[in-house]
C-alpha positions in Angstrom: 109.1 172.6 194.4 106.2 169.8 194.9 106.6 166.9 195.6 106.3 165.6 191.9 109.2 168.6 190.8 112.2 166.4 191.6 111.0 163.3 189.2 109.7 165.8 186.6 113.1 167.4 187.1 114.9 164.3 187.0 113.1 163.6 183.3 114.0 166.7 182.4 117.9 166.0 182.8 117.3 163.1 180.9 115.7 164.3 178.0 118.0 166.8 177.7 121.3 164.0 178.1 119.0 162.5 175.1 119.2 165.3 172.7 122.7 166.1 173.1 123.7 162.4 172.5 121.7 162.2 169.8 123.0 165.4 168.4 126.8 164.4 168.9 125.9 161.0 167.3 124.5 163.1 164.4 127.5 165.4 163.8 130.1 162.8 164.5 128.5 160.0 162.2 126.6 161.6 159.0 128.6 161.3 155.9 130.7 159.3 157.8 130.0 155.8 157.7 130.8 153.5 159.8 132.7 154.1 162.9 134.9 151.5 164.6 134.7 151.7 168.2 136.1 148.3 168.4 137.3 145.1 166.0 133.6 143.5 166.7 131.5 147.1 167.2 130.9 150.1 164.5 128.9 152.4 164.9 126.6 153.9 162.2 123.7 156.4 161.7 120.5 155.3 160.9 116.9 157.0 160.9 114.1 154.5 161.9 111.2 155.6 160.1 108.8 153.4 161.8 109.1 152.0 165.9 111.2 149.2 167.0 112.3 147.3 164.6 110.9 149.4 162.0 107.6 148.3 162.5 105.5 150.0 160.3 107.9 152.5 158.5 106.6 151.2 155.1 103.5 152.6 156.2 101.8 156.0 154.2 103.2 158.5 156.6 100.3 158.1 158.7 102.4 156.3 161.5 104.1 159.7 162.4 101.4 161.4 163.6 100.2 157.9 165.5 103.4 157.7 167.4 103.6 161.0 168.5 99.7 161.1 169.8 100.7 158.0 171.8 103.7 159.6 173.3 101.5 162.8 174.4 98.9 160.6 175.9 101.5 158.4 177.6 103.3 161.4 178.9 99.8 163.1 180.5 99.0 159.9 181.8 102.7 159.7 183.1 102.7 163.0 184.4 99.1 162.1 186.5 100.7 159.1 187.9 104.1 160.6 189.2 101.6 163.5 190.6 99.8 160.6 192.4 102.2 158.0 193.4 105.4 160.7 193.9 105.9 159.4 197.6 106.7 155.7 195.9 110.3 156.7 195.4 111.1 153.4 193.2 108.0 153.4 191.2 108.2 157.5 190.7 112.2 156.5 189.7 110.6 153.9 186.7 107.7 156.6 185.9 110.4 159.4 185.6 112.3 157.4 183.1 109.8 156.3 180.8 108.8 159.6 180.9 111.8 161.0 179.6 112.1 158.3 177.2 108.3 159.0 175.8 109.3 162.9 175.6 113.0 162.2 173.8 111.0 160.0 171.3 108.3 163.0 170.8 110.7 165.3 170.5 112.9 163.5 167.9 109.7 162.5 166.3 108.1 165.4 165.7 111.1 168.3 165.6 113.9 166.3 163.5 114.2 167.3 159.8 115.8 163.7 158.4 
């Protein structure tokens, strides 16, 4: 295994951790409603159609494809940086988890049928 293996491995984990949560949240909470986890906290599924804060999810469709070229790009240029910096163990750590958080948002973004 490289040097870069372990923080690419470490993404994978995550991404994985990612996709099971979210699945779990799906089959637990659809049709559902809201959950009470706690007097003050529910729970409840929601699709976000846009990015944070639903920015742009009134948009033609068009954002979709947007969001999930900047997460490719992101990742490569993720991927180049862990390659060059994967002796920085803290800055490798950070890349690793954005990373996995730019691949669990491509993945849900391009593979989930809503």
């Amino acid at each position: 295994m490289t040097k870069t293996g372990p923080w690419l491995a470490l993404s994978a984990l995550i991404v994985v951790a990612d996709q099971v949560t979210k699945y779990f949240a799906v089959q637990k909470l659809a049709g559902s409603g809201a959950v009470a986890v706690t007097s003050f906290f529910n729970l409840i599924l929601v699709y976000n159609a846009g990015a944070a804060f639903s920015f742009l999810s009134d948009a033609a469709g068009w954002q979709r494809g947007f969001f999930i070229g900047i997460a490719l790009v992101a990742s490569v240029w993720i991927v180049y940086l862990l390659r060059r910096y994967a002796h920085q163990r803290w800055f490798a750590l950070a890349l690793s988890l954005v990373l996995a958080g730019a691949v669990g948002t491509l993945s849900t973004g391009c593979c989930t049928a809503r």
